[in-house]
C-alpha positions, -999 to 999 in steps of 0.1 A, spaced: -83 474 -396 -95 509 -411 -126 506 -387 -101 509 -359 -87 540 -376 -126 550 -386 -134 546 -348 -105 564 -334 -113 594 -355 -151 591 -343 -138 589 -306 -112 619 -312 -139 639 -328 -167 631 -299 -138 642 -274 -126 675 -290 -163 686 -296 -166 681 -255 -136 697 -247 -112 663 -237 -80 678 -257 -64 652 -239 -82 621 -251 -89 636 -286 -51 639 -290 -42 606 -283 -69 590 -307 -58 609 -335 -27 596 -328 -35 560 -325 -56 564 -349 -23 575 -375 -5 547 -361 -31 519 -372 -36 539 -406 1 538 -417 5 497 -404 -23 493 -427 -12 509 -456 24 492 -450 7 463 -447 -15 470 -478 18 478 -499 36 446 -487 8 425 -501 5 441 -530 42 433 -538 41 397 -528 12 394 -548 25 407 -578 64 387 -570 46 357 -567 25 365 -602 -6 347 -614 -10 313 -620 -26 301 -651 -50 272 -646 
């Protein structure tokens, strides 16, 4: 998922530098959006890992 957001920045970069404010504004954005889901989504596994604790074999 963070080579989505890795991409998105590229893209936004590669815009800005040509002068598409337009395009470059909405990849940063999109590329926020997908940075924060996976960081939620990070966090939520790291609870559920740690609720569900480890089991000794």
């Amino acid at each position: 998922m963070l080579g989505w957001v890795v991409t998105f920045l590229v893209i936004a970069l590669i815009a800005g530098i040509l002068g598409f404010g337009g395009i470059a504004g909405a990849s940063i954005e999109i590329a926020k959006i997908i940075f924060f889901v996976a960081v939620v989504l990070f966090l939520v596994s790291a609870v559920v890992g740690l609720a569900r604790g480890r089991n000794r074999v």
